[in-house]
Structure formats: structure tokens, C-alpha cells
N, C-alpha and C positions, 0 to 999 in steps of 0.2 A: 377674248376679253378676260382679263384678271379675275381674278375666284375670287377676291375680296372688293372688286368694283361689282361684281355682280350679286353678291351677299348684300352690298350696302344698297342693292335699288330695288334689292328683294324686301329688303327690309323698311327699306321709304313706302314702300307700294301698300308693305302688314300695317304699319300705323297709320297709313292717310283712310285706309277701311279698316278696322278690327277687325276677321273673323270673316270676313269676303274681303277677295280680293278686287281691283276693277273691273280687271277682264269679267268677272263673273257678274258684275249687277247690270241688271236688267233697267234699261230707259221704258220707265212707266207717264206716259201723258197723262196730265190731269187738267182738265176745264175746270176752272174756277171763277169764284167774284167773291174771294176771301179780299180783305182791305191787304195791301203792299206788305204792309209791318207786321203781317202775320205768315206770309210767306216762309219764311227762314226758320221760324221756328217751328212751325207745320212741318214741313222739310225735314228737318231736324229729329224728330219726333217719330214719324212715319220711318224713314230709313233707319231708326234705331230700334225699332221694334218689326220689320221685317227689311232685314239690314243686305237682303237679294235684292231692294228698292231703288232706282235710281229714280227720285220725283221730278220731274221737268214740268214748269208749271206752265199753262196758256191762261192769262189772266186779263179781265175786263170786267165790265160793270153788267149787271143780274141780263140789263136787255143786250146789251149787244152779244154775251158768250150764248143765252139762250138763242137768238136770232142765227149767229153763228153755226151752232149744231146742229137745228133745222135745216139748215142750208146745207149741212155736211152729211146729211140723213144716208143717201145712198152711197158714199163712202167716209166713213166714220175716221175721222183723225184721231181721236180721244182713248184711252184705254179705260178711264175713269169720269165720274163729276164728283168733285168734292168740295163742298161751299157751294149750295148753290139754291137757289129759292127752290123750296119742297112745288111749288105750283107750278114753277117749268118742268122740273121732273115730273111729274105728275100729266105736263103735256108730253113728254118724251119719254113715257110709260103707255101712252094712248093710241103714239106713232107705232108701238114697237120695237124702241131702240135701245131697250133698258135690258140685261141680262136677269133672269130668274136665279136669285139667291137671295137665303136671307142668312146672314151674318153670325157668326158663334153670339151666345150671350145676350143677342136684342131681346131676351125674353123679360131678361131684369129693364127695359127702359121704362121710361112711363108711356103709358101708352100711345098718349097723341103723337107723341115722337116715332112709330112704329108706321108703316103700311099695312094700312088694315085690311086690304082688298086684296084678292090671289091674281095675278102671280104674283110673291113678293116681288118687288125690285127697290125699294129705296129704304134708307133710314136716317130720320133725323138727329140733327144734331144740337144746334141751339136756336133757341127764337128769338126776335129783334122786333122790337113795337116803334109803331110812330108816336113822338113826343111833339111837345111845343119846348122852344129854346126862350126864354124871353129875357130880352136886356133891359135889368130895371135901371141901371142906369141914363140909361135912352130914354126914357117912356114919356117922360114931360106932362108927367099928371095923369097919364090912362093908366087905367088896371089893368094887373097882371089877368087875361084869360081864364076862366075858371071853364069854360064850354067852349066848342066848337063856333057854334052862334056867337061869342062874344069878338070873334076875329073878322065879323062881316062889320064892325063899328067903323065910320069915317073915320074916324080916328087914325085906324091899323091903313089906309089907302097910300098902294107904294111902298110900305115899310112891310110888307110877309115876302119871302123867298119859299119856297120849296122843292124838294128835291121831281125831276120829270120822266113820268110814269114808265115811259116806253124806256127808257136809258138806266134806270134807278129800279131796283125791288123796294127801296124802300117808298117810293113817288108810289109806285099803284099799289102795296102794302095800304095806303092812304088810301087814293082812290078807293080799291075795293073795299077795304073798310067801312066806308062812308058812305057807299051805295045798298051794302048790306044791313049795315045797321040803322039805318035810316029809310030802306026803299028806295028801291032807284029814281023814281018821280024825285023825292024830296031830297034824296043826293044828289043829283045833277042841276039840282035847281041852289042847295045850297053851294057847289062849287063853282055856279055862275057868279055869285055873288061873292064867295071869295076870288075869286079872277079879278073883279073889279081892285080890291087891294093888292095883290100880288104885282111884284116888281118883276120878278125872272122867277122861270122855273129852272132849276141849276142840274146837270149832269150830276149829280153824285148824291148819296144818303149822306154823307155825313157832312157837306158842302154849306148846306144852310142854316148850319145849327153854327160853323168856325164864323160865319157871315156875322149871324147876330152876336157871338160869344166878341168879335172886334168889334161892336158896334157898326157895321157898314150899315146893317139893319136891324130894326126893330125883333120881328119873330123871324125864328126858321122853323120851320116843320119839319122836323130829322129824324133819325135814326136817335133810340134814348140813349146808346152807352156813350156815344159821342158827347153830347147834354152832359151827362155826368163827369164826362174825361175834361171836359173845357170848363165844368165848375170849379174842380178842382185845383184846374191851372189857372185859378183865381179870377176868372170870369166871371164878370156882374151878369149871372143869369140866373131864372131861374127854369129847374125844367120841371115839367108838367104833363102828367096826364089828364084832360078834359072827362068831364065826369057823365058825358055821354058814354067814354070808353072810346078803343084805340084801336086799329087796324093792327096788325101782325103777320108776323111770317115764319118761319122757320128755314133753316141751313140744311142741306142734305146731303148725302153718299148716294150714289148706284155706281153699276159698272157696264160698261159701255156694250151692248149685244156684239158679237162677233171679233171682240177682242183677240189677237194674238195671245196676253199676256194676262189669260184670265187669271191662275192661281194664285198669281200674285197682287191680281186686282182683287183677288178674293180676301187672301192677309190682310190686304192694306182698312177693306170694308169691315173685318173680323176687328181689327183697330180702331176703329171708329167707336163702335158700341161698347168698347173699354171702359173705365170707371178712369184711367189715367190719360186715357184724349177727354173725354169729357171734365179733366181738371184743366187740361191746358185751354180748352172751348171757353171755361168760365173766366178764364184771364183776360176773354172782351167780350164774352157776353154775362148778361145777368140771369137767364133763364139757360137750362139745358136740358139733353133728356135722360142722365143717369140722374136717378133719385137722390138728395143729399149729396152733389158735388154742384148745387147753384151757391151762388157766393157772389152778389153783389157790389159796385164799388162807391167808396166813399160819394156822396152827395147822388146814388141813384136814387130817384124817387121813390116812396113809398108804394103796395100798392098793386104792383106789377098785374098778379093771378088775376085780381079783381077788373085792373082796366082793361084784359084782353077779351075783345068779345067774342060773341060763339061765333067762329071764323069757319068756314067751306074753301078748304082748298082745292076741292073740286070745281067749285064753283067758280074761286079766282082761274085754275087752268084753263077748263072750258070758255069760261069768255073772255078769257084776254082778249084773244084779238078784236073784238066788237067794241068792249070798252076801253082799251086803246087808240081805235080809229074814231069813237066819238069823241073823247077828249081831247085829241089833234085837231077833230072839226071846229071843235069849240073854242080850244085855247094856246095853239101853237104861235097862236103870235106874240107870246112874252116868254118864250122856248130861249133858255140864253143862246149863243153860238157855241159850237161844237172847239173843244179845242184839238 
């Protein structure tokens, strides 16, 4: 080959990677249940700051990647999880499958964002609350919801959507929210009574909130930044937090026990509890866990600290699956289809 065709594919090779070349970066698997649209610049982000990264993402919604890695327990596909409800990690810290580290720098987060129990294995990243979506355009005389209780009114029958528990973190974000903060007796009894209204329960957090934001319906029970992003795009909604208070969750890191590609699952986790991921975090969320990089977006409700209530993420881990399989008992028959 020519000494100037082989300079030129040396040189293609330097600027498609800065400062590694291809051959050298490393394919890092990452589970996730980040939303699509955040892919690319995660990506982006991540291999720029440990730029030996190659991120390959496996991506699905909070239940099925969790459902997934359980079933992968005695051979682990994953090199990492990043995006992913702090309460599945939390089950997959219980299994054993979580690697002991904790991260440069998580000493600056705030603390509920931190794993407080030894061995470390996980760290948070941002938190996502359940909202109400509500289209006042739709409403035809009923009031906007100020309570939880005000969505059991005939009124609301057939017109609430929300997102379903087992498919969705943000569906049993809800659930468990409302069996905690309420007692489970009076949880289960007020979610009987919201069924009676409910049209579908939809595959996705952010699902029933675009539902009501086009008018197809009334309320969605969502994911808040979503709420905010769809006011914005001039949506006759309005979002709300219920002055009971709100179910929650947060987003997390670990790195996968017996990875091939620990060190660099290590960088990647050391990234995380940066002060510069936690700005790009707050680009779709409004809560995070570097202190002063939260920065909420136009029309997100007021509010936030105060609606989130005292939450047990233990609590949601441990009983997933009970109160999952009663909620199925109960109410899978307005489950949308699968697509």
C-alpha cells in the first residue's frame, strides 16, 4: 500500500476518536431505561470523559431491563446499569450481582442520592416524581384535581390513563407511593376506586401524560418533567402535584459483579458523581444529586422537595414482587396491549 494512502486512514482513524484510536476502545454494555432521546448524548458524554469507552446501550422500560437482569443473574450480559430505578438496584444488590465500589467524589452528593448500607454498590443520579397531566381544555366543567381523592369523582370515569406498574418505574413509583403514604389497607382500597375511572394502563412513564397533553384524555398520571416538556409545547395542561404528596424514584449507577471490564466500569461510575453529568442529568430532570446543578424547566411545577414523600426504597425493592402480582390480580384487565 502507498505511504500516503496509509497516512490518510491513519489519519481518518485519529479524528473519528481523538486520543484513542478504535482498535483500542473497549465495548462497555450498559442496561438502561434512560428515555431514547437521551441516549446519544449520554454516549457522547461518557466516551468523552473516559474516551477508552465504547457505550453500547441495551435499552427498555424500568420492568422489563430489571426482569431481564434477573433472569441473566447466573450469566451477566451487562458490564454496567446506568438509568435505572435506584429500587431494582437495590433488588440486584440483595441477589449479589452488584460489584463493591464506591465512586471518586460521591462524598460531595446529597445524601439520599448515596447508598447508605455497606457494601457500597450503587449511586444515584436524579429523581422523577409522579404528577397529574390535566387537560383544561377537555374538562367540561370539572376541576382541576387538587388531591389524589378528587380523581375517584364520576366525573374523571374512563378519562385517567396511567402509566403500568410492572412495565413502567414510573406506574409503581405510584403504586408504592400510595400504599405508603397512605397504608396499604387505604391504598389498595383507594386504587380500587381509581380503576373504576381508568381507561388503560399504558406501557410507558411518559405515555399518559403526551395522552392527555393531545386531549385523547382527560388526566394522565406521569412522569413530571414530561408534564412540564408538553406544557411547554403549548399544551392546555396543567401539571400538578396532589397535596397528599407524590411517589418517587430515583435513577442509578452500579457496575455489574464479575465484569470483564471492571476499570473502566469504574471511570465510567467515577463520571457519574461529577458535577458536569449531573448538569447534563438536569437537562431532563428537575431534581439531581450534585447539590446546586438542579435547574428546573420552564412550567415545572412548584414545589418539588415538599411533594416528595418520606419514600423507602427498600421497601419498594423488597416488595416488588407482592405488590406487583396483587395489582395484576386486581387490575390487568385495562393493561393496554403490549406493542
Amino acid at each position: 500500500m502507498k505511504t500516503w494512502l496509509k497516512a490518510g486512514i491513519a489519519a481518518a482513524f485519529a479524528f473519528a476518536t481523538p486520543g484513542v484510536a478504535l482498535a483500542d476502545k473497549t465495548k462497555v454494555t450498559v442496561y438502561t431505561a434512560l428515555e431514547n432521546d437521551q441516549l446519544k448524548p449520554f454516549k457522547a458524554a461518557i466516551e468523552t470523559a473516559v474516551p477508552e469507552a465504547d457505550v453500547v446501550w441495551v435499552r427498555d422500560s424500568t420492568g422489563v431491563i430489571t426482569a431481564r437482569f434477573l433472569a441473566e443473574k447466573d450469566n451477566p450480559r451487562a458490564d454496567m446499569v446506568v438509568g435505572l430505578a435506584a429500587s431494582s438496584l437495590l433488588m440486584f444488590e440483595k441477589a449479589g450481582l452488584l460489584e463493591t465500589y464506591k465512586p471518586a467524589g460521591v462524598d460531595k452528593l446529597k445524601d439520599v442520592f448515596r447508598d447508605n448500607a455497606e457494601p457500597y454498590t450503587w449511586t444515584g443520579m436524579d429523581a422523577f416524581l409522579g404528577a397529574v397531566c390535566f387537560n383544561t381544555a377537555e374538562a367540561g366543567g370539572l376541576a382541576a384535581p387538587k388531591s389524589w381523592k378528587d380523581l375517584l369523582q364520576p366525573g374523571f370515569k374512563g378519562k385517567i390513563v396511567m402509566p403500568h406498574p410492572a412495565s413502567s418505574g414510573t406506574g409503581y413509583l405510584l403504586v408504592a407511593g400510595w400504599l405508603q403514604s397512605m397504608g396499604e389497607e387505604a391504598g389498595w382500597a383507594f386504587m380500587d376506586g381509581l380503576h373504576d375511572n381508568i381507561a388503560a394502563y399504558l406501557h410507558s412513564g411518559s405515555a399518559p401524560c403526551v395522552q392527555a397533553a393531545r386531549g385523547e384524555q382527560l388526566v394522565g398520571l406521569a412522569l413530571d418533567m414530561r408534564g412540564a416538556s408538553e406544557k411547554t409545547k403549548g399544551a392546555p395542561i396543567e401539571v400538578i402535584f396532589p397535596t397528599e404528596g407524590v411517589g418517587w424514584e430515583m435513577e442509578a449507577t452500579a457496575v455489574v459483579k464479575g465484569t470483564k471490564n471492571l476499570e473502566i466500569s469504574k471511570k465510567i461510575a467515577d463520571w457519574v458523581a461529577t458535577e458536569d453529568a449531573n448538569k447534563l442529568f438536569a437537562k431532563t430532570y428537575a431534581v439531581v444529586a450534585y447539590p446546586g446543578a438542579d435547574n428546573p424547566p420552564a412550567n415545572y411545577p412548584a414545589g418539588a422537595d415538599k411533594a416528595m414523600i418520606k419514600n423507602d426504597l427498600g421497601w419498594m425493592a423488597d416488595n416488588r414482587e407482592r405488590v406487583l402480582a396483587e395489582w395484576s390480580k386486581r387490575y390487568e384487565s385495562k393493561a393496554a396491549p403490549k406493542k
